[in-house]
C-alpha positions in Angstrom: 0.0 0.0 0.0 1.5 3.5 -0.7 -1.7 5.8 0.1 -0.5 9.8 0.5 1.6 9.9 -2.4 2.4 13.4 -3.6 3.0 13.3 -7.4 3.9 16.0 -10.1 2.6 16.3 -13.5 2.9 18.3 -16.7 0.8 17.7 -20.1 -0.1 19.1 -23.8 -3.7 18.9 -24.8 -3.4 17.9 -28.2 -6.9 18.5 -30.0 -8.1 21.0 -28.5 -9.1 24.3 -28.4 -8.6 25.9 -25.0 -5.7 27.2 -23.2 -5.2 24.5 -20.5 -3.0 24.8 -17.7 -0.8 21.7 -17.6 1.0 21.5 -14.2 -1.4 18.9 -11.9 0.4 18.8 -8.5 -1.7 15.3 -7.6 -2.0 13.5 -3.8 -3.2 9.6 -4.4 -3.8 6.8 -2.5 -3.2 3.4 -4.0 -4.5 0.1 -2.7 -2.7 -3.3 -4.4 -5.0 -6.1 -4.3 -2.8 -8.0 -6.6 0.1 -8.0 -8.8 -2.4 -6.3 -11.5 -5.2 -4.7 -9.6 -5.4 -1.9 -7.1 -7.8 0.5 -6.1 -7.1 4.2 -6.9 -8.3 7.5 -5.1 -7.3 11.0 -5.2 -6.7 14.6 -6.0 -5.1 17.0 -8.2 -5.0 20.2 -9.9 -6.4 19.9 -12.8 -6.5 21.4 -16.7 -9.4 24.2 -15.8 -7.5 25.2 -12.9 -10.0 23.5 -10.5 -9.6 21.1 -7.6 -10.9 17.6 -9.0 -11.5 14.2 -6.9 -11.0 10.5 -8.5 -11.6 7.3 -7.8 -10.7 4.3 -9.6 -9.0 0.9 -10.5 -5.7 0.2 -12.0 -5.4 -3.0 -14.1 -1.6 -2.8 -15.0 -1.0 -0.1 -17.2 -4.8 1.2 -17.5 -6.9 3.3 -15.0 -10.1 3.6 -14.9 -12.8 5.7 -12.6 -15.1 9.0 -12.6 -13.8 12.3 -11.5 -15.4 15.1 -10.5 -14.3 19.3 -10.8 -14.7 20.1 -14.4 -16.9 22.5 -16.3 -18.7 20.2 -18.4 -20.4 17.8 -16.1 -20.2 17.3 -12.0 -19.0 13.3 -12.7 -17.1 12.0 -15.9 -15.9 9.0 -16.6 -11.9 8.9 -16.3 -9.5 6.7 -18.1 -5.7 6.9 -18.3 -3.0 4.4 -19.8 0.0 5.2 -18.3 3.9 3.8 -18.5 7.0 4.5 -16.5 5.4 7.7 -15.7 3.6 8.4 -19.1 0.6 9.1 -19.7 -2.2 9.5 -22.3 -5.8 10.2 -21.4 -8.8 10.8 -24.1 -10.4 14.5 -23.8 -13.5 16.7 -24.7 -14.2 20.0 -25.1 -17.5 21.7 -26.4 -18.5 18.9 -29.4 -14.3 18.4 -29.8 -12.5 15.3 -29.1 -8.4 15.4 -28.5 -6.0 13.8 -26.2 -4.0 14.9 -22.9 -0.5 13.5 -23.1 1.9 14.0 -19.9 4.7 12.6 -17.8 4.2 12.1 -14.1 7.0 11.9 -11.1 6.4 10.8 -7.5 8.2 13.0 -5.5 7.3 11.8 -1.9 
């Protein structure tokens, strides 16, 4: 178990329209229940410049959950696929589709 992790992120929004902020200080919790499971939950700063909430399950590589503190809905759906710290997450924005690519370092 490694819950209170403090992480640091930057991304691109490729896709898309706005202008995103793309530095996510994040805090997580993460629960292994096996070699290829665990249960995901935390925080970060995210691309609107808003506080948002997640949680979720990791199968290996891929994360999957809802998260909250966007514009566009109170709950989305959140998936990730992330490896040795990269990451690659779909996106929308008013009718527009694009993708949020990043790199992501535990500090603590």
């Amino acid at each position: 178990m490694s819950c209170l992790s403090l992480l640091l992120a930057a991304s691109i929004h490729v896709g898309l329209e706005g202008d995103y902020q793309n530095v996510h200080p994040h805090v997580r919790c993460e629960v292994e229940h096996s070699f290829f499971n665990s249960t995901i939950v935390g925080a970060y700063y995210n691309s609107e410049s808003k506080v948002s909430t997640y949680v979720g399950q990791q199968f290996g590589i891929i994360e999957i959950g809802v998260v909250t503190g966007y514009s566009s809905y109170s709950l989305l759906p959140m998936l990730r696929i992330k490896k040795n710290g990269w990451y690659i997450s779909p996106a929308y924005e008013k009718d527009n589709w694009g993708v949020v690519l990043g790199y992501e370092k535990k500090i603590f």
